[in-house]
N, C-alpha and C positions, 0 to 999 in steps of 0.2 A: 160185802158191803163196807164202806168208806164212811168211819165216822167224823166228823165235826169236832174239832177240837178251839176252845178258847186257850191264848198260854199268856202266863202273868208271870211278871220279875217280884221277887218277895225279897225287901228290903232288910238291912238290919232291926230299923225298927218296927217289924210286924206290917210296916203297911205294904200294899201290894198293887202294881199299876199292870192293866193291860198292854201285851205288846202285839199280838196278830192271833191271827183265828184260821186254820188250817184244815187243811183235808187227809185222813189218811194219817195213820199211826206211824208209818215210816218217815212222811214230808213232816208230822210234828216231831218227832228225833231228830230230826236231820235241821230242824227251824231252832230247834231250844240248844242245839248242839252251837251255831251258828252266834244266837245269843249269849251264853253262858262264855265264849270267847272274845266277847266284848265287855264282860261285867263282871263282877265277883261275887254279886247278887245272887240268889238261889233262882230257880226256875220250878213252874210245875204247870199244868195243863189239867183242863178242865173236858170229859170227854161234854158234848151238849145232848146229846142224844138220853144215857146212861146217869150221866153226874158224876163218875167216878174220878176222881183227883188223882192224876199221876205226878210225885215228886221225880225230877230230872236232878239225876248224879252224873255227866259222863263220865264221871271213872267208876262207876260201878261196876255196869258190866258192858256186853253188848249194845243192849238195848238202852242201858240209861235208863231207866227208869223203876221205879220201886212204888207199891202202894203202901200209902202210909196204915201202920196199923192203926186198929180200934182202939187201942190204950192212948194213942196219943193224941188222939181226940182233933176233934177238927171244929173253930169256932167261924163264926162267919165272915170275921175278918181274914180267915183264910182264903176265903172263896171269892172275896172281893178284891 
């Protein structure tokens, strides 16, 4: 199964603006990856199904991507 993802550019200042909405966890690495080389902005993806918030590093690993932990809490301006 193929999930639905939202992905947002998250600004220095906290705010955070919609860029595209994808199918498929691979076609969203492969979209935030594409982004993040145009901008200096952080990236991260929303699954819609789930809700689960994935932060985009590509130099992390592989995959690019990390969940954020529970300590670092997540306020609603992150989601938006």
């Amino acid at each position: 199964m193929k999930y639905k993802y939202d992905l947002f550019e998250k600004f220095p200042d906290g705010s955070s603006l919609w860029r595209d909405s994808v199918l498929g966890f691979e076609t969203t690495r492969m979209r935030l990856l594409e982004l993040a080389q145009k901008s200096k902005s952080q990236f991260y993806a929303i699954n819609l199904i789930t809700g689960e918030v994935l932060a985009f590093n590509p130099a992390l690993d592989a995959h690019g991507f990390r969940i954020p932990s529970k300590s670092e809490g997540r306020s609603k301006s992150h989601a938006a």
